[in-house]
N, C-alpha and C positions, 0 to 999 in steps of 0.2 A: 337453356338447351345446350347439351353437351354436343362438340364439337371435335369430327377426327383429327387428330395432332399429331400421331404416329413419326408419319415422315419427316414433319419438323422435329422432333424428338430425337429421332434415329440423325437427321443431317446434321445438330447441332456438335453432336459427338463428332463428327466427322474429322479425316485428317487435313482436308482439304480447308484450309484457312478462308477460302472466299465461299466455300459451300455453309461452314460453320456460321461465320459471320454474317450471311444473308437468311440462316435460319433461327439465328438469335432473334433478329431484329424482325421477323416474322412475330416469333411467339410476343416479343416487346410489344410489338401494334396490338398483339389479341388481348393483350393481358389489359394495354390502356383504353382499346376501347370496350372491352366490355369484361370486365375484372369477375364480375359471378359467372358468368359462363367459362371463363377461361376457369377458374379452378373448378368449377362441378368438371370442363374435362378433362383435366390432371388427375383425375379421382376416379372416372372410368378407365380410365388409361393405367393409372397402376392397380383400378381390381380386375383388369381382364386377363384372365390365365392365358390366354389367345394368343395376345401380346408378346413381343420380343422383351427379354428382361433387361436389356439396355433404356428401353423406352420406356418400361415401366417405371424402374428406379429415378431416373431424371426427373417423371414428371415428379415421381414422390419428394425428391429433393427441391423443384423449382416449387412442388405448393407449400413445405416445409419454409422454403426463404421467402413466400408469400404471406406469411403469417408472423414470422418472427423476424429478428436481427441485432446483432451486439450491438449498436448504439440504440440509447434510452431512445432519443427523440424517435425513431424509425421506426420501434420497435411500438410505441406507442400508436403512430400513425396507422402502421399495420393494422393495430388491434381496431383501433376505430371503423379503417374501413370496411373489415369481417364484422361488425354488429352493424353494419346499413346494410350487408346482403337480405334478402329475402327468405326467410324463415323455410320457406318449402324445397330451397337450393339448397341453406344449411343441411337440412334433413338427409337429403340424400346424399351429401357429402359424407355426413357424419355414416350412415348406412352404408357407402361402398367402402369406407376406413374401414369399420368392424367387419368388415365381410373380407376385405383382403388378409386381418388377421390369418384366417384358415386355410391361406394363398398356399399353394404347395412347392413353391418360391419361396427360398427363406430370405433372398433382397428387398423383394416385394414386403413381406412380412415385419421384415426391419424397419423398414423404412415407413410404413402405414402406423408402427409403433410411435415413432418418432412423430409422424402428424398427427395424431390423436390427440399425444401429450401439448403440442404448442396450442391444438383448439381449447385443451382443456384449461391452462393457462391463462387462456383469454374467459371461458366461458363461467369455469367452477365457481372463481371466486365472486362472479355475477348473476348467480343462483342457474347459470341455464346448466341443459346439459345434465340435469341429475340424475339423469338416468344412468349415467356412463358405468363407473365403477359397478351397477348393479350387471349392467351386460357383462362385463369384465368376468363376474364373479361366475355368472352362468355357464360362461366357457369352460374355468374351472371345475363347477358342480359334475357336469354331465362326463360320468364315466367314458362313454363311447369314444368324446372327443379327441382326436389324432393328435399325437407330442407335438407337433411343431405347432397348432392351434393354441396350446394350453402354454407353450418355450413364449410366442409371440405375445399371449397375454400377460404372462408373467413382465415380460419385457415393458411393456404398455404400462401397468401398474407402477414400476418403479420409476417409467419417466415421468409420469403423471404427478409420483409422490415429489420427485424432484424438481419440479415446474410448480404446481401448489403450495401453499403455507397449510401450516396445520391447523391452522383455523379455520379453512375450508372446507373440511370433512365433521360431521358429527360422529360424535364416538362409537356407533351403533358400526358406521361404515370403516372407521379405521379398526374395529375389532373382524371384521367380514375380512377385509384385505389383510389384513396380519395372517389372520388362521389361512385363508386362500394361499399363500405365499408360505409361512412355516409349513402347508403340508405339502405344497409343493418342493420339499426342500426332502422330504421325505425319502430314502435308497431303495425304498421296498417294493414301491408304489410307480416311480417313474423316472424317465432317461436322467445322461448323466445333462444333456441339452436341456432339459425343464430342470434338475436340479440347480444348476448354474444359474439360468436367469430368475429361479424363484432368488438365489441367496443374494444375487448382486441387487432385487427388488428391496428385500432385507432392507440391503443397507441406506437406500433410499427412503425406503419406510419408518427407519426406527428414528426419525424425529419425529413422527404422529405417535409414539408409541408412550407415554410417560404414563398416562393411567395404566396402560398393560404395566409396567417394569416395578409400578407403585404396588401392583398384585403378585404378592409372590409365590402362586400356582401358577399365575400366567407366566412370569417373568422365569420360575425354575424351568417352563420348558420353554420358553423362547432358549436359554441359556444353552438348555441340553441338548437344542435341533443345532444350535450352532455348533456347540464344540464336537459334535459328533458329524456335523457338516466339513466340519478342519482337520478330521482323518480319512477326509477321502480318498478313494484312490488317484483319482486327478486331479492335476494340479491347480488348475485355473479354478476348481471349485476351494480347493485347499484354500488357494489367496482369497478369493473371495469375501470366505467365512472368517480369514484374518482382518479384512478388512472391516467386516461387520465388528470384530469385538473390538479395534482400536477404536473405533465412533464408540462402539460403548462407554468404555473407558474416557471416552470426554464429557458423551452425552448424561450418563448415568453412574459416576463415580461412586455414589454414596451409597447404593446397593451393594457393590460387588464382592463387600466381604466375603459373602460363605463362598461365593467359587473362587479365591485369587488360587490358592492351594492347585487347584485343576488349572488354572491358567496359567500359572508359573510353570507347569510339568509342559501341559503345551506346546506354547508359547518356547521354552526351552528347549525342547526337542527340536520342535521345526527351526531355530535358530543354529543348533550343532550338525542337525543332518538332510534340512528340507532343501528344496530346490531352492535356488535366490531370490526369486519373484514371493515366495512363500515366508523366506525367514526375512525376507526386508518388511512385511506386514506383522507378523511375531514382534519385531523390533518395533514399529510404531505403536506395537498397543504399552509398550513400558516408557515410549517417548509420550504418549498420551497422560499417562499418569503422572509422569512429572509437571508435564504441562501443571496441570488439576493442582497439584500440591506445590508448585511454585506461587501459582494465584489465590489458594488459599493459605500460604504464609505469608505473603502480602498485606490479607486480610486479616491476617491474625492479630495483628495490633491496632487493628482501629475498634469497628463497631461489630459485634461477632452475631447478634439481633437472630435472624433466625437461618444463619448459614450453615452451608455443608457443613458436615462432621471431617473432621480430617484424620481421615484411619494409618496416613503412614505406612503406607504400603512398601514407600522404595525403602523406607529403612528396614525395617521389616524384612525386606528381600535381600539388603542389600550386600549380605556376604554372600548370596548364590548368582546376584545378577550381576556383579561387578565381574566375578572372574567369566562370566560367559561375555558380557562385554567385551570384556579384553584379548579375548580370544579371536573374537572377530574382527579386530587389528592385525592379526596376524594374516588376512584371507586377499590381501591387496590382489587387485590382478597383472599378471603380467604383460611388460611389453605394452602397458595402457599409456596412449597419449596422456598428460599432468593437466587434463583439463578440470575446472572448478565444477561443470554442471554437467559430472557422471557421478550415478548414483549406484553404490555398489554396497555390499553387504559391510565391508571396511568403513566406510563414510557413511551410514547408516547408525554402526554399532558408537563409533565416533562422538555423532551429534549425540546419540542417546548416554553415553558417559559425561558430554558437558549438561547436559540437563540433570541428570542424579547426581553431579558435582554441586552445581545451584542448589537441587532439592535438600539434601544433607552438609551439605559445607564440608567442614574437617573432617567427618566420618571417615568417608572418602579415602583419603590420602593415605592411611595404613592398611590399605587394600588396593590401591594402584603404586607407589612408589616400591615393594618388592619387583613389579612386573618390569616399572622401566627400570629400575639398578640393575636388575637381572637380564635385561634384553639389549640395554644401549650399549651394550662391549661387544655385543658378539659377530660374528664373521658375515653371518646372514644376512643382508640389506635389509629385507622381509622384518627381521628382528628389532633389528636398530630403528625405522620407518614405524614401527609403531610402539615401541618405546616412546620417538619423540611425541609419537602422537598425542598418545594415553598422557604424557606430563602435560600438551596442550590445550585438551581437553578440560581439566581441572583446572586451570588456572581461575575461570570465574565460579568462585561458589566456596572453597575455605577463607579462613579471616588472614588478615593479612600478615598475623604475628604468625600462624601455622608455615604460609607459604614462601614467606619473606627469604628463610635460614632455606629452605630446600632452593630456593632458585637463584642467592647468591649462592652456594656452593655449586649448582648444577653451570651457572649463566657459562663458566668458562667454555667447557663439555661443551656445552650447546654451539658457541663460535668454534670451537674446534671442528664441529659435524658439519659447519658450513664449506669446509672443504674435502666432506666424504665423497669417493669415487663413484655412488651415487645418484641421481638426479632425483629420485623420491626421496630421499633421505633429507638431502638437502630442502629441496621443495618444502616438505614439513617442518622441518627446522626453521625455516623462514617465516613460517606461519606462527610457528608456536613462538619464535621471539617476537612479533606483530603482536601476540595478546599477552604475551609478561609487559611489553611496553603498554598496550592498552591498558591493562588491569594494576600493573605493576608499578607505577612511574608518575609520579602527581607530587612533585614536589612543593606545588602549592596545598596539597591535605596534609603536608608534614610526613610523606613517605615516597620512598624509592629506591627500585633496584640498583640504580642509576647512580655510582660514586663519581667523583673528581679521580680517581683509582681507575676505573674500568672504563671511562667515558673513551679515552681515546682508543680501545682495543674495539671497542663495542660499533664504535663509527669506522677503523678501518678497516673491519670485517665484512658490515653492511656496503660499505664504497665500494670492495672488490666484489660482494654479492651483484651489485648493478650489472658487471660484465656477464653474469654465467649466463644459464639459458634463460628465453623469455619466461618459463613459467615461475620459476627461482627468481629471477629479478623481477619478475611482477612479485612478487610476495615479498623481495628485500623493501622494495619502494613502500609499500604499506607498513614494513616496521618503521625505515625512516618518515611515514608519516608519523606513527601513535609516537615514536620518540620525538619529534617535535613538539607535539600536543599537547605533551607531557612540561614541555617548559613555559604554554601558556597563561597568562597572569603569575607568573612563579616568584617576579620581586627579583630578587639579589640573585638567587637562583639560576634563573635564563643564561647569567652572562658567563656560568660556565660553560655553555654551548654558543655564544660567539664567536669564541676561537675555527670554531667547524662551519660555520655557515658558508662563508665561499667555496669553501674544497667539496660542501654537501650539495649546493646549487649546481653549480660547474658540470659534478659529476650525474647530480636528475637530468639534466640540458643534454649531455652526452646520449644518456640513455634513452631519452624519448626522442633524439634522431637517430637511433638506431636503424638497421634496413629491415630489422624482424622486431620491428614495434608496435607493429598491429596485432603480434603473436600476443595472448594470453592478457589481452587491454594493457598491455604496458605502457603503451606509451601515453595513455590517457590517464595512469596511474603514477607514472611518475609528474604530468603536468601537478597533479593534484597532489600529488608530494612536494612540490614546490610549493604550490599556497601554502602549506600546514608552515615551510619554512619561513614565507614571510609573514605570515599572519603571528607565527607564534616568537620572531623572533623580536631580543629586544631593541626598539626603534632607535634608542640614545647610541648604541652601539653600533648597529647594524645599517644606518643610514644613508654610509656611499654606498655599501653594497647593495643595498635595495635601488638606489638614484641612478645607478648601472646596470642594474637587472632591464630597467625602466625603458631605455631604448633598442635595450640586447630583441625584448617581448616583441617590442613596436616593428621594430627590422621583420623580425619572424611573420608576424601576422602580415606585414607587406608582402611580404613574398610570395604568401599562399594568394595572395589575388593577382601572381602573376602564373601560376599553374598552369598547364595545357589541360585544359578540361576535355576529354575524348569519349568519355563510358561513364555510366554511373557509378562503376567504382571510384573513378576519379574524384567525380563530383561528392560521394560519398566521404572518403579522405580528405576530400578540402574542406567540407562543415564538419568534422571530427578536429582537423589541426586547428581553424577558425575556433571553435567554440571553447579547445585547449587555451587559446591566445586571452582571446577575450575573457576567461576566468581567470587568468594567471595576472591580466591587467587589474581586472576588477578591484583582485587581493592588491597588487601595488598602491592602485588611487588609493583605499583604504585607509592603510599603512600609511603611508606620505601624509595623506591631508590629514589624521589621525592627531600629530603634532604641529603648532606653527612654524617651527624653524623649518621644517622640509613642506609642507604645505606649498611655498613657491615651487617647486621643480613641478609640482600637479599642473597650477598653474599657467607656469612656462610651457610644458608639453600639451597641454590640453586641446589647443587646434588640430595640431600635426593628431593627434587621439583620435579626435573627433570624424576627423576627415578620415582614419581607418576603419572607424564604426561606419559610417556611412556608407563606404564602401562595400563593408561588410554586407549590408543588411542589402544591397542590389544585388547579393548573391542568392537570394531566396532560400534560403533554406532555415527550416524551424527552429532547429537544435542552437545554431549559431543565434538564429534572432532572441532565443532565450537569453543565451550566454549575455551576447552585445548588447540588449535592453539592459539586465542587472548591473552591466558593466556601466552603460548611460546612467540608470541611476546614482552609483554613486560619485561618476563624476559632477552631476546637479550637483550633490551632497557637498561636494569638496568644492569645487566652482563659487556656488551660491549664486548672487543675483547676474554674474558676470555669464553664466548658461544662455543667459537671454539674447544673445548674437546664436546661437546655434538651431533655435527652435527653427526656424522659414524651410532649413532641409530637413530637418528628423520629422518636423510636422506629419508629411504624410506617412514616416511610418509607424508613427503613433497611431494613425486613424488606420493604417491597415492591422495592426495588433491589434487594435480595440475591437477589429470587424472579423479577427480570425477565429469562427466560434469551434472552427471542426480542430483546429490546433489551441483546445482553451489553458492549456499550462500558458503558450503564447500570447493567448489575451489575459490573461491572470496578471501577468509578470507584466504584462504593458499597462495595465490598471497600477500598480502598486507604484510603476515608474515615473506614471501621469500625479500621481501623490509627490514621487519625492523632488519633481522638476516645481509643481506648485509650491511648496514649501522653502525650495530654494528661490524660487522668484518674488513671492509672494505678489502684488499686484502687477509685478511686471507681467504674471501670466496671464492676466484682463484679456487681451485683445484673442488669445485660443478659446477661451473658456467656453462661449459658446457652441463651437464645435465638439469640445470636449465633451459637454454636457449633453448634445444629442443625440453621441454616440454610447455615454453610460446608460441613458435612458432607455434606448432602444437595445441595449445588452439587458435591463432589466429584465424588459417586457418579450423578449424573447425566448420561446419557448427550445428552441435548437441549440440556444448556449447552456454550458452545461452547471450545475448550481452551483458549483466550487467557486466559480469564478464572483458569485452575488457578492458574499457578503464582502469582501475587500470593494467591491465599488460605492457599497456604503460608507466603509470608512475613509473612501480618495473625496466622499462629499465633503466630510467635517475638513479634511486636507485644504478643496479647493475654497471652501467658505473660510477657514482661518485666511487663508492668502490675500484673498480680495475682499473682504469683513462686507463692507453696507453694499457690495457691487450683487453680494447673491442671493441679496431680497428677488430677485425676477425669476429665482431658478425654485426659489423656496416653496411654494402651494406644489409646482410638479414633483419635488424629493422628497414632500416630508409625506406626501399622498404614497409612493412608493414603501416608504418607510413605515407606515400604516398599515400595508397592505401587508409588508413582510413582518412584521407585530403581529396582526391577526394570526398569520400562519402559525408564527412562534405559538400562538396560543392554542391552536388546536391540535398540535402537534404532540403527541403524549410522552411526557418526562422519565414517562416509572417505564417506557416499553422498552423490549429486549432486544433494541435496534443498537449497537454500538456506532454505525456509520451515521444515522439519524441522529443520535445522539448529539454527535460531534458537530454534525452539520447546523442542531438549534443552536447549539451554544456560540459557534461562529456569527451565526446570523446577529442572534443577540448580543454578543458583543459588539460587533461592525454597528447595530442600530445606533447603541449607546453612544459610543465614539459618534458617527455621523451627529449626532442631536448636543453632544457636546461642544464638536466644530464648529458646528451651524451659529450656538447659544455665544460663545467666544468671539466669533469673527463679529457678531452683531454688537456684542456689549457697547463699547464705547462710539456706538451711531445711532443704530435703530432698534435695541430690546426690545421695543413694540413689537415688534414684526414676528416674532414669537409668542406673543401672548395667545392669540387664541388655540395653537397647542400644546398648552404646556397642561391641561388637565387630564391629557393625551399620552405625554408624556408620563406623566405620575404614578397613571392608571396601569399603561405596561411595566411599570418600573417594580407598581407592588405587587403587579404579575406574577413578573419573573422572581422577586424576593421572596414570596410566599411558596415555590415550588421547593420541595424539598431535595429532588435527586439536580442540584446543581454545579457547575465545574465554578471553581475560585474565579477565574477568569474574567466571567459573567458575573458573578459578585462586585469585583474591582470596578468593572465597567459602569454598572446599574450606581454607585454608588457615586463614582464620579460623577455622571450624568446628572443626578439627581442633587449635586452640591452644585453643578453647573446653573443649574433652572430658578435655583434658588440664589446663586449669585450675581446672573443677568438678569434675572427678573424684579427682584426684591420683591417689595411689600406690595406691590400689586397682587401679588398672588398668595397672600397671607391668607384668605379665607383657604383654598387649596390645601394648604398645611396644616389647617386647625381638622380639619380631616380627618389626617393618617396619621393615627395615633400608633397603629402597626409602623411607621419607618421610625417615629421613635425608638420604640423598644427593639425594633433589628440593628438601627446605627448603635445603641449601646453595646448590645453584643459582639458588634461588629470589635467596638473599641475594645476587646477582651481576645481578640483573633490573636493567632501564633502569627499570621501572616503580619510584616511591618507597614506593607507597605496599604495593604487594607485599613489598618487602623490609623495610618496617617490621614488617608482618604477621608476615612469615614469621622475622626473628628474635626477636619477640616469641612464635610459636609454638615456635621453639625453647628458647627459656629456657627454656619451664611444660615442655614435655619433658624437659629435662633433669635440671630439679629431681625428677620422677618418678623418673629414674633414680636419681639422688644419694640419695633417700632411702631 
């Protein structure tokens, strides 16, 4: 029974804060005590035309966040509890949505689109509801019906397509909904408001579309409603239809030959003379293509079985599209704040020139290096600004012998534009020598821009770059990261940049107490420019100066717990400087304990450390407890069994990270730390364990945390089982049940499906089992091996599992294989009958021994000995 709610509608809006707040918490009570009436009247309330459109719109938003919401867990909830309403309440819900479509309210009409879509969401893929798309379409059929009925259905269709997978629809109805939507896209037939929302349906549609695109009747005039939808007279239809052809170009590359010809013409026009909104969609459908042919050169050298064709389209184009590129270097706009995340026709045309850089390599280069000789002299900033750009661009994608000679003659040029009158000039400059050093500078591959000649011009340019503006010195600090980087594992090498390391610290430190260091993340860019410096520099050389960074850090991070905390901003800049500290630490302990000779100064500091983490983390905040957890690990790491005086205070905030599921990067990071605190104590950890273990198990079996966080709690088991060996026979029947359970998963999980995030997420899984089953198997060897025995057939079973899939990551190979030499090394000849078996992990451990990978094939004839030996005996 629907219920008037009007006036709590209309009060909630109100400006009156105690009127608002007492009408919230009205509709709250309606909603918990009786959840199907409350939305059946949310649903009369936005289809009564009667209605104020304030009220109406609300309810349509509150039953909209009734049904859905960005978090999984929630969102699932939600769906649950719309399939226990009552079937005859659904009904009529579903009846005043379709009825408000033809609202003569286009809020009301929006917004009714929008809750269709989230029921359909819940219902489509659970066979109910199949009627919908058929109503959908009748709206369209019937001539009579009024534009905004036919704008709103359109509307409806596409969020529908966008909410669904395409295996929800049978091909009968994705052919009904295509032609519904292509003719509504129609100029002859209807407004430019049903045009619009037929073609933005388009673009939600055309991933149901592969048998249409595979028929090329269907797919010529799918092709021809579009590109004659992209000469429209307005513009928002123009983007649109841009947008529909860039999804093309992802979705359906192998088609597109016979139209590129008409898409180049296009596509190029709108890029010299369309509105911005229009040629920045032109430009992604040629950044699409690259995409496509970067991952099919990728693919070009392994297994080519029955892959895309690669038509080579950018080259093909590439003397027309390079110089229209570069054109759009020229369009900067003026008087624009140097912020990173404005997106303009300039920075559009940009990214799209480093991607046909990548697609073709050296093609390339004798079709932009006229543009920049020709432009970086000239008087015009506009000129010179994308000169440097257009050379920045290109840096990733020719070989390094093409690029090497152009960019030692240009490198001076470039330091010298660090002092152009300027500020976008500069700014780019900064940028573009960030990726010569990224791309450029690997003295350990046996190449580099990078002389004993140029080193000190190169460093006293970037030094004075720290002063200019923040947006310039954020961008110089990122080159003096990738030049650090660059002398990483380098050997002999690095200790030509010894000499710079104090005057290059000194001057980051400066800059990230700058007063305008929050401007353009600088000063959280230069923190991170100091790791790169201590991480990469060399320690025989560099270790008073790191042994003095060491208390400079410590001092800093006190300080920030002596702040006057007054506004959130405040508190917001205290876990921004806090979590700068704490990683800048993290890198020192590293470093230090890395070698024995400075290992003591870790040591020595490590209370006064300790006692600032702790501190730290009663400041509550996420960001920092990140930092400070990773930072605690590795001082366990460096520490070792000596950590064990520190656990009685970090304890509880171990158990608060493990129990933080709504902050799960924070319980992630506190899982991983709980591993490296056990492996540095090893049995000293005994007397937590328990607690520790109640709290993984209960993160298992919880549905609210989120999956990321699983598989590394499997692998903190085999962590805490190596630590205390015969102590985790008591934990064992409840982890390896766990471990079972999430096996099974792996197993129904499908290998060959076109989930790239699923994907990734089996493979973690199963590596984490493996590892966990290896821990377990180790920690017991020399006590209790029995304790293992009755799942180790269990063991085998997933092992030839996962061996026998064939769409699998190396990763999960190494793991499976270890694991598998594990079962067979703690166990032995007990389990010989087991191995007389699987005649299949034979013949894979052989091939295994035949891998490119080394460390595979060590692996894997190491697993075979301990096999064989089972046999033998």
């Amino acid at each position: 029974m629907a219920m008037e709610i009007t006036q709590f509608l209309l009060a909630a809006q109100s400006a009156d804060a105690r009127i608002r707040t007492e009408a919230e918490a009205n509709l709250r009570q309606f909603q918990e005590q009786n959840a199907p009436s409350f939305l059946l009247s949310l649903s009369v309330e936005l289809a009564n035309n009667e209605k104020p459109t304030e009220s109406r719109t609300l309810a349509g938003i509150v039953l909209k966040n009734s049904l859905d919401a960005k978090d999984a867990v929630t969102k699932e909830h939600l769906a649950r509890q719309w399939m226990t309403i009552d079937i005859s309440i659904i009904s009529q819900i579903k009846d005043l949505l379709l009825r408000t479509l033809g609202s003569p309210v286009s809020e009301a009409r929006h917004t009714s689109a929008q809750v269709i879509a989230k029921i359909a969401s819940i219902d489509i893929p659970r066979k109910q509801w199949t009627g919908l798309i058929g109503s959908l379409l009748n709206n369209m059929t019937q001539r009579d019906n009024p534009a905004g009925l036919k704008q709103s259905t359109l509307e409806t269709l596409g969020y529908v397509c966008e909410e669904i997978s395409h295996q929800d629809l049978g091909q009968d109805e994705v052919n009904n909904v295509l032609t519904a939507v292509v003719q509504g896209m129609n100029l002859a037939e209807n407004s430019p408001e049903v045009r619009l929302a037929a073609t933005r349906a388009l673009y939600n549609a055309l991933e149901f579309a592969q048998t249409n695109f595979e028929n090329e009747m269907e797919r010529n005039y799918i092709m021809k409603m579009i590109c004659e939808t992209a000469l429209s007279k307005e513009v928002d239809i123009r983007q649109a239809a841009f947008e529909c052809l860039a999804s093309i170009a992802s979705r359906y590359y192998e088609v597109l030959e016979p139209y590129m010809q008409a898409l180049f013409e296009l596509t190029s026009n709108a890029v010299k003379g369309d509105e911005e909104a229009v040629a920045l969609q032109a430009i992604e459908f040629w950044s699409s293509i690259c995409d496509e042919e970067i991952e099919l050169q990728e693919f070009e050298s392994g297994e080519s079985g029955d892959s895309v064709p690669h038509s080579r389209f950018i080259e093909k184009a590439l003397t027309s599209l390079v110089p229209m590129l570069l054109e759009t270097l020229l369009k900067q706009e003026e008087n624009l704040d140097q912020d990173d995340n404005i997106w303009n026709i300039a920075m559009a045309g940009g990214t799209c020139l480093e991607l046909v850089a990548r697609t073709v390599g050296d093609a390339i280069l004798p079709l932009v290096m006229p543009f920049v000789e020709a432009n970086i002299v000239k008087p015009d900033w506009h000129c010179r600004e994308a000169a440097t750009f257009a050379f920045g661009s290109i840096i990733e994608g020719p070989t390094i012998e093409q690029l090497s000679g152009l960019v030692h003659a240009g490198l001076d040029f470039l330091l010298r534009l660090m002092k152009d009158e300027n500020n976008h000039v500069k700014d780019t400059t900064a940028w573009t020598l960030s990726r010569i050093f990224e791309f450029l500078h690997h003295p350990a591959r046996g190449f580099s821009v990078i002389s004993p000649d140029n080193l000190p011009r190169v460093v006293e340019v970037l030094l004075e770059g720290t002063k200019d503006a923040p947006n310039v010195a954020e961008k110089v600090c990122c080159a003096i990261y990738h030049l650090c980087q660059g002398y990483e594992e380098a050997g002999t090498s690095s200790s030509l940049f010894t000499p710079y390391v104090p005057a290059i610290i000194e001057c980051l430190l400066s800059t990230a107490s700058r007063p305008d260091g929050d401007d353009s993340r600088l000063r959280s860019t230069a923190y991170e420019s100091v790791n790169a410096v201590v991480r990469c520099s060399n320690i025989v050389e560099t270790s008073q100066i790191i042994v003095q960074l060491l208390p400079v850090i410590m001092n800093k991070l006190g300080q920030t717990l002596e702040l006057q905390i007054v506004s959130s901003d405040d508190k917001e800049k205290q876990g921004d400087l806090q979590a700068s500290f704490c990683g800048v630490l993290q890198v020192i302990i590293q470093k230090l304990s890395s070698v024995e000779e400075t290992k003591r100064f870790i040591l020595e500091a490590a209370d006064q450390i300790m006692l600032l983490f702790l501190r730290v983390f009663a400041c509550r905040s996420s960001t920092v407890h990140e930092e400070a957890m990773l930072a605690i690990g590795a001082l366990a790491y460096a520490t070792g069994y000596h950590f064990e005086k520190y656990l009685p205070e970090l304890y509880k905030y171990l158990e608060m990270g493990l129990q933080n599921f709504e902050e799960y990067q924070v319980c992630a990071i506190t899982v991983g730390v709980v591993g490296d605190i056990c492996r540095a104590l090893d049995d000293k950890a005994l007397q937590y364990c328990d607690g520790i273990m109640n709290h993984l198990m209960k993160d298992l079996s919880s549905e609210a945390l989120h999956r990321s966080v699983k598989p590394p709690i499997f692998s903190v088991f085999g962590d805490i089982a190596l630590a205390i060996g015969e102590h985790f026979e008591k934990y064992t029947p409840y982890a390896v049940q766990m471990m079972q359970g999430a096996a099974e998963l792996c197993a129904r999980m499908d290998s060959s499906a076109n989930d790239d995030e699923l994907l990734e997420y089996g493979n973690q899984l199963k590596c984490s089992i493996f590892e966990a089953y290896s821990g377990i198997l180790q920690g017991f060897k020399n006590s209790k091996p029995h304790v293992m025995l009755p799942y180790a057939q269990h063991i085998l079973q997933f092992v030839e599992l996962v061996l026998r899939e064939t769409h699998r990551d190396d990763s999960v190979t190494n793991a499976a294989v270890a694991a598998l030499g594990d079962v067979a090394d703690v166990l032995g000849p007990n389990i010989k009958q087991l191995f007389g078996d699987l005649a299949f992990i034979d013949a894979f451990l052989q091939e295994c021994l035949q891998s490119d990978d080394e460390q595979l094939r060590t692996t894997a004839a190491w697993t075979l000995e301990r096999i064989r030996r089972i046999m033998e005996s």
